[in-house]
MDAnalysis code that builds the backbone (N, CA, C; Angstrom):
import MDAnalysis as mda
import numpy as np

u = mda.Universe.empty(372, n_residues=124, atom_resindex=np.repeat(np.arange(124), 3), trajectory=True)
u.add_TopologyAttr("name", ["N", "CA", "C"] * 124)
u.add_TopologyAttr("resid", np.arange(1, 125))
u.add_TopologyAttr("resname", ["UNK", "UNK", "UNK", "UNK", "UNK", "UNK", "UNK", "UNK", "UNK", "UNK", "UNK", "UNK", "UNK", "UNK", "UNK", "UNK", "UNK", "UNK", "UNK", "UNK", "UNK", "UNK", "UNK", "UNK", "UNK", "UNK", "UNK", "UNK", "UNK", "UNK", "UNK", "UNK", "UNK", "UNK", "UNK", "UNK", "UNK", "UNK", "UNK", "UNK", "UNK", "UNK", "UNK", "UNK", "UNK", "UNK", "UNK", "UNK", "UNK", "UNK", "UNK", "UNK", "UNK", "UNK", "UNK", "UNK", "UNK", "UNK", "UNK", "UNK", "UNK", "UNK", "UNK", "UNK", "UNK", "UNK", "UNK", "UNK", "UNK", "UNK", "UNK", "UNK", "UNK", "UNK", "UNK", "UNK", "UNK", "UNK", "UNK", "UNK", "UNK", "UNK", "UNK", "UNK", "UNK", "UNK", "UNK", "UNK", "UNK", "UNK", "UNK", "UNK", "UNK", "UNK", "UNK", "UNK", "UNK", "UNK", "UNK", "UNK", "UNK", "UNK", "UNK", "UNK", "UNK", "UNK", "UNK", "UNK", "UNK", "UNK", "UNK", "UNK", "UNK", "UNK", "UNK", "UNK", "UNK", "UNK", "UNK", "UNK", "UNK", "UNK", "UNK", "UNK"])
u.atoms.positions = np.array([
    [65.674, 31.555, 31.620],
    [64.939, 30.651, 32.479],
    [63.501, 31.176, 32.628],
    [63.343, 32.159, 32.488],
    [62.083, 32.986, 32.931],
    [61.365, 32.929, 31.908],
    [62.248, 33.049, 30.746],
    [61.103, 33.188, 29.273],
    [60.495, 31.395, 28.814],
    [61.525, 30.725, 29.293],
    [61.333, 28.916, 29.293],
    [59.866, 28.903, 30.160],
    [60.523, 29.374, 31.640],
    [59.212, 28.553, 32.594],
    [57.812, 29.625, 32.169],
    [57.627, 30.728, 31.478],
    [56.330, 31.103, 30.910],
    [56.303, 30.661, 29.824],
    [57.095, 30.207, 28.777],
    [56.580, 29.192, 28.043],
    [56.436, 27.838, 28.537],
    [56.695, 27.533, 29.598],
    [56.083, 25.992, 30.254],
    [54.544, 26.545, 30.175],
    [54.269, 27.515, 31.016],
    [53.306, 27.492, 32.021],
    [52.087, 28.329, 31.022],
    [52.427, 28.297, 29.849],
    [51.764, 28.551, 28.168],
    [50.867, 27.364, 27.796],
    [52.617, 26.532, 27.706],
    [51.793, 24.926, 27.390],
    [51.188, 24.603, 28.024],
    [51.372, 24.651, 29.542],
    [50.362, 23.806, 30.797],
    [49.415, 24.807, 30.233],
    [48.756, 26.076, 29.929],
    [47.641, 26.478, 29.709],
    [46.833, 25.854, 28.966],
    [47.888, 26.347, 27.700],
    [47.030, 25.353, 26.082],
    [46.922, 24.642, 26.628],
    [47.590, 22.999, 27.711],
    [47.171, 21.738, 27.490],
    [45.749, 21.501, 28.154],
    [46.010, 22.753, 29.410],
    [44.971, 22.265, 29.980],
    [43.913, 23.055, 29.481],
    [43.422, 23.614, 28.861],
    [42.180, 24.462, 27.701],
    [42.096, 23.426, 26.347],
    [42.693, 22.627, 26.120],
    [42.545, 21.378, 25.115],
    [41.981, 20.255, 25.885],
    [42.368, 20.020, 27.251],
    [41.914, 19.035, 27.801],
    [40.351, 19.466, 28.313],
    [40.070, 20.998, 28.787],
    [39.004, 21.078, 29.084],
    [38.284, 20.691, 27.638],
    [38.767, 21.298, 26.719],
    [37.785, 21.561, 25.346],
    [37.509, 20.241, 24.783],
    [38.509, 19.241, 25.124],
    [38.455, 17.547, 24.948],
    [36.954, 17.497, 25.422],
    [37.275, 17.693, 26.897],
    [36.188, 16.998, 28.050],
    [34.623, 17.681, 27.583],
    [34.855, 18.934, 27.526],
    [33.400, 19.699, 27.051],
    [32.647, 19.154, 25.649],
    [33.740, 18.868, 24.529],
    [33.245, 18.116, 23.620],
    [32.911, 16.885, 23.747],
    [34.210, 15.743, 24.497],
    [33.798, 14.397, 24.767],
    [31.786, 14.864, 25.894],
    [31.613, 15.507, 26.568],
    [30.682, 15.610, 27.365],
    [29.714, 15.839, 26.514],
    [29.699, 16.856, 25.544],
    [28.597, 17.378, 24.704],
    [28.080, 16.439, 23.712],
    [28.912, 16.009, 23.200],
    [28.540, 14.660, 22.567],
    [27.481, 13.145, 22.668],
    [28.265, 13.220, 24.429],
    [27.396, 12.264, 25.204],
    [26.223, 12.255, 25.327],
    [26.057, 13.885, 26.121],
    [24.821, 14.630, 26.290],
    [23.550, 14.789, 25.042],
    [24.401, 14.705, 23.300],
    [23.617, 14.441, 22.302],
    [23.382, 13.346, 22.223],
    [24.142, 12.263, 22.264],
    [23.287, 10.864, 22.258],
    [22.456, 10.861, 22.857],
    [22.968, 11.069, 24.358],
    [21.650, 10.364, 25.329],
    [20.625, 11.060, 24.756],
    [20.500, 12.281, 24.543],
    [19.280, 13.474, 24.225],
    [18.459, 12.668, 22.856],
    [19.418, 12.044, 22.054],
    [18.555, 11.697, 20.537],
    [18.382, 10.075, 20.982],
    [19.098, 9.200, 21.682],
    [18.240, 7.674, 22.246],
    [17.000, 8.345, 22.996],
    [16.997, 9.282, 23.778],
    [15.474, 9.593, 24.690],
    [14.478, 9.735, 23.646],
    [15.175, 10.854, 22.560],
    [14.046, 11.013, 21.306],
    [13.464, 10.185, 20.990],
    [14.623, 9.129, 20.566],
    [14.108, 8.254, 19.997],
    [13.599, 7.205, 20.705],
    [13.190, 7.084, 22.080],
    [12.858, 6.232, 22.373],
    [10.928, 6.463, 22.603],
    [10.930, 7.890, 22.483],
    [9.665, 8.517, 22.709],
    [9.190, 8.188, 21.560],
    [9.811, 8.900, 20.094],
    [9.559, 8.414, 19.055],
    [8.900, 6.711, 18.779],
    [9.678, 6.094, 19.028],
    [9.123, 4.787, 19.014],
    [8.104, 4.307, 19.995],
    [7.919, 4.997, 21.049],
    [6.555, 4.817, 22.009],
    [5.549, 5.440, 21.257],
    [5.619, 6.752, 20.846],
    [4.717, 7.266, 20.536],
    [4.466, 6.292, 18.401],
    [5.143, 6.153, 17.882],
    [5.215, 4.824, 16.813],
    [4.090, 3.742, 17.640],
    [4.578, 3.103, 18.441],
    [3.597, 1.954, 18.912],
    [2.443, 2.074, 19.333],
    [2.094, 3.334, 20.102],
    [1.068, 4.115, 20.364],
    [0.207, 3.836, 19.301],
    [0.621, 4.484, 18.414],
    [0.100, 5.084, 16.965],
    [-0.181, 3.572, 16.030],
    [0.602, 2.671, 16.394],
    [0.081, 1.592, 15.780],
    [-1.344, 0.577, 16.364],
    [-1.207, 0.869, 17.906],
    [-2.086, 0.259, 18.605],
    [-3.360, 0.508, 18.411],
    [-3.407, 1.930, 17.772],
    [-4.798, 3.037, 17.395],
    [-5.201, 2.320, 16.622],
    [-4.491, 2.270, 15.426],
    [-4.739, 2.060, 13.941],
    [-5.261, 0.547, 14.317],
    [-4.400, -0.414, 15.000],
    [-4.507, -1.574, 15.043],
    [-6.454, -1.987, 15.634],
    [-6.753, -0.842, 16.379],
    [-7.780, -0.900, 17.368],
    [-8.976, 0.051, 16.024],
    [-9.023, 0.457, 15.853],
    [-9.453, 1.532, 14.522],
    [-9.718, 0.591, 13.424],
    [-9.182, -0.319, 12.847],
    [-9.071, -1.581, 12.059],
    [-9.896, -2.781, 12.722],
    [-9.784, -3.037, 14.153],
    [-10.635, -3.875, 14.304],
    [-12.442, -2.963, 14.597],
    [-12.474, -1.893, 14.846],
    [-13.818, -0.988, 15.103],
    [-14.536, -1.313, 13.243],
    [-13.320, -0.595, 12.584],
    [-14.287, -0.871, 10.885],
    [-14.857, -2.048, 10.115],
    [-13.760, -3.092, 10.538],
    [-14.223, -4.215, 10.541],
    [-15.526, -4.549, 11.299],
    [-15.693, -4.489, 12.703],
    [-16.903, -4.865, 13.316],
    [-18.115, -3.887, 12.760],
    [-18.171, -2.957, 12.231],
    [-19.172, -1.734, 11.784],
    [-19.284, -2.336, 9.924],
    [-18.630, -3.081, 9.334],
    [-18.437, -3.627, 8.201],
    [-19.253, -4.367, 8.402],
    [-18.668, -5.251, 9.737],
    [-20.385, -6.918, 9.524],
    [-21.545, -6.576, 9.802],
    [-21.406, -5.590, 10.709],
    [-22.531, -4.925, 11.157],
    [-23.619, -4.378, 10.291],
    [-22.695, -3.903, 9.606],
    [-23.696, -2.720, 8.188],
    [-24.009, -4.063, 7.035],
    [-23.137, -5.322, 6.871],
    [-23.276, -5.873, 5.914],
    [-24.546, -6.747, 6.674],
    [-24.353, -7.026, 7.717],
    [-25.627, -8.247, 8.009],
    [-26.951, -7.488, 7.933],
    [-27.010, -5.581, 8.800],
    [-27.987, -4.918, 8.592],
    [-28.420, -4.880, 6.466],
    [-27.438, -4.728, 5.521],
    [-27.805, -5.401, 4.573],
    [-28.923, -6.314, 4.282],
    [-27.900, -6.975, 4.461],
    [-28.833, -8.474, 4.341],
    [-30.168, -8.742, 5.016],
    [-30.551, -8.636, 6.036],
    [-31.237, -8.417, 7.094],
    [-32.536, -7.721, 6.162],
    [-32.217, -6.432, 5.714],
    [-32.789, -5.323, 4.824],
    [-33.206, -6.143, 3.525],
    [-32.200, -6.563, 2.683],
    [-32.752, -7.140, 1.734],
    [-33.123, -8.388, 1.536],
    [-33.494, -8.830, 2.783],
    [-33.794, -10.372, 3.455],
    [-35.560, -9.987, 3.486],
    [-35.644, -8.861, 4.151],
    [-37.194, -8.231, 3.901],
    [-37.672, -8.057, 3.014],
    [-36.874, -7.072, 2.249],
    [-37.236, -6.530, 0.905],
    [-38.082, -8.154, -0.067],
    [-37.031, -8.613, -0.049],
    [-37.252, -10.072, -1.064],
    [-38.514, -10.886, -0.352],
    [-38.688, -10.661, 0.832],
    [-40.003, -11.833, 1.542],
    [-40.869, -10.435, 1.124],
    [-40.854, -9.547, 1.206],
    [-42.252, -8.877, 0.900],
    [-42.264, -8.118, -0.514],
    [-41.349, -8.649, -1.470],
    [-41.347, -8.819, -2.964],
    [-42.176, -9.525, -3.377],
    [-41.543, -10.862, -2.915],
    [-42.103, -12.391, -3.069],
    [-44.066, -12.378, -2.692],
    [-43.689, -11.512, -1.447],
    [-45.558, -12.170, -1.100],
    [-46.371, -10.719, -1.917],
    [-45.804, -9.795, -2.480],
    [-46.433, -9.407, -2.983],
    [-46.508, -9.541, -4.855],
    [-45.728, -10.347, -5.193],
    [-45.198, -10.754, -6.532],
    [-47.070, -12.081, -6.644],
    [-46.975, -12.783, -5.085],
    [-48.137, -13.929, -4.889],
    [-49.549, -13.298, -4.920],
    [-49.446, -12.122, -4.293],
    [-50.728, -11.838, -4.233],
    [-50.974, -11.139, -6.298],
    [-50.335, -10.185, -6.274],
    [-50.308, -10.512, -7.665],
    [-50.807, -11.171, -8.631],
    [-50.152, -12.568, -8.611],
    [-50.646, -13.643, -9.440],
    [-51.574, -13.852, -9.634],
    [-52.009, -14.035, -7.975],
    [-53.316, -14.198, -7.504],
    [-54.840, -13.486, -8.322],
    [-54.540, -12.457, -7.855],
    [-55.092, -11.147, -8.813],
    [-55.655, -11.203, -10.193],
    [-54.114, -11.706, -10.848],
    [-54.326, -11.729, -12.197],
    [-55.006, -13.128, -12.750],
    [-55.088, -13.996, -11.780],
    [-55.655, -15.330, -11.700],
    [-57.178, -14.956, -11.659],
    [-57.592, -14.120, -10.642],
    [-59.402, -14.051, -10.561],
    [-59.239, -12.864, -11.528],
    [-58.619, -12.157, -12.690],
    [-59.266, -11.090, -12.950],
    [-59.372, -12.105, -14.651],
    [-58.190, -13.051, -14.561],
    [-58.337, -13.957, -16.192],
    [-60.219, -14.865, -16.027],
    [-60.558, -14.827, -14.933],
    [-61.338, -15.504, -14.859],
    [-62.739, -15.190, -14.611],
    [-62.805, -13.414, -14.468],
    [-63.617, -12.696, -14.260],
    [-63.441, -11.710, -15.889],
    [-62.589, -11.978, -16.435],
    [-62.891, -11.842, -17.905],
    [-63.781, -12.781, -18.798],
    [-63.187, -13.889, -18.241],
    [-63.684, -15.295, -19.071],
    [-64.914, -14.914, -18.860],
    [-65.379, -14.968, -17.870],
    [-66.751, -14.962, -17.268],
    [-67.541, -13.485, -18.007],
    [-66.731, -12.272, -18.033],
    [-67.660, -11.468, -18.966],
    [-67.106, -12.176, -20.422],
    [-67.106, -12.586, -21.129],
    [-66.665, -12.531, -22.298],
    [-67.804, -13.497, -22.594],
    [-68.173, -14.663, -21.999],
    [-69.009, -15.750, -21.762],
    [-70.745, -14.888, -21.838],
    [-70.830, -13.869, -20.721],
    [-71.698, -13.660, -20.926],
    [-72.213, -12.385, -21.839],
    [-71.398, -11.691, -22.158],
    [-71.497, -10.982, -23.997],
    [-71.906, -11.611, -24.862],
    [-70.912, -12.541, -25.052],
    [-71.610, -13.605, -25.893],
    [-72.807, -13.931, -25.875],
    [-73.362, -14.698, -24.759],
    [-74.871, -14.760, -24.575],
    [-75.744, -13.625, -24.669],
    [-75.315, -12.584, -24.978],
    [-76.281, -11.427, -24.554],
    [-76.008, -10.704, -26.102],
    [-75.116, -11.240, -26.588],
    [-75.215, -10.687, -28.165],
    [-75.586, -11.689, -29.172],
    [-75.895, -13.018, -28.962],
    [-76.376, -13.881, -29.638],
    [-77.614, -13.687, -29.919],
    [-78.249, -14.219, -30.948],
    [-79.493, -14.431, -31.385],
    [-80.929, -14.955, -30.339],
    [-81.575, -14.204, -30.040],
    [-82.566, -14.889, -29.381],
    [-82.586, -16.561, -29.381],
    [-82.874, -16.787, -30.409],
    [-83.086, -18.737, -30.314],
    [-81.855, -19.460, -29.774],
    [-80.725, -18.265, -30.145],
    [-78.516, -19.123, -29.237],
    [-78.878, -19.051, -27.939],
    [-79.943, -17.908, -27.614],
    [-80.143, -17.693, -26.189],
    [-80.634, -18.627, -25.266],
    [-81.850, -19.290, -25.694],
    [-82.795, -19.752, -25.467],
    [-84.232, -19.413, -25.503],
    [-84.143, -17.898, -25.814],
    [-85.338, -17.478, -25.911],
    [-86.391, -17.373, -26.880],
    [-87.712, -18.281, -26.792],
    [-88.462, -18.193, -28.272],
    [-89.162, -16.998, -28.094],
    [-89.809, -17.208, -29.187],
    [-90.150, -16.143, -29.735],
    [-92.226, -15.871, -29.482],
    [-92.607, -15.048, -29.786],
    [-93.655, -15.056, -29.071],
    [-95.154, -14.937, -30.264],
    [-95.533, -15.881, -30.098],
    [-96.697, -16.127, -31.042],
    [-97.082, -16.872, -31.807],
])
């Protein structure tokens, strides 16, 4: 009877050191989920975070894009009006200098011609 009821009171040990070791595992387990949903819930805050940047970062390059492209334009909006008016004055230039050739070439001529091409007679 004695060797029975310490082997009862064996099993009631084991059962109840299986039931703790149940409960400590069923517990530890729990304790890892909840621990890796928190992760992951940070994880995914800090994810949206991180997208909101980018999202905000994307609209900054864009606005610094039109910015730099209109300063462009703007730039070579100048460039071309003071191409242009100096391309005119130019012309211009070459307009009185064709005509300030003509004009010496005209009077070489007269001045290398013959006295009488000139008009000038002769004396005596």
């Amino acid at each position: 009877i004695r060797q029975e009821r310490d082997h009862a009171k064996r099993l009631c040990c084991e059962m109840d050191d299986a039931r703790r070791l149940a409960y400590d595992r069923a517990l530890t387990e729990k304790l890892l989920r909840a621990h890796a949903e928190e992760k992951n819930e940070k994880q995914k805050a800090e994810l949206e975070q991180l997208a909101r940047s980018l999202s905000e970062a994307k609209e900054h390059l864009e606005e610094a894009t039109a910015a730099a492209r209109e300063l462009y334009n703007l730039g070579y909006k100048a460039w071309f009006e003071e191409a242009t008016e100096l391309k005119r004055q130019l012309d211009e230039a070459h307009e009185a200098n064709k005509e300030l050739y003509q004009h010496y070439k005209a009077q070489q001529r007269r001045c290398s011609a013959p006295p009488s091409v000139r008009g000038v007679r002769p004396m005596g």
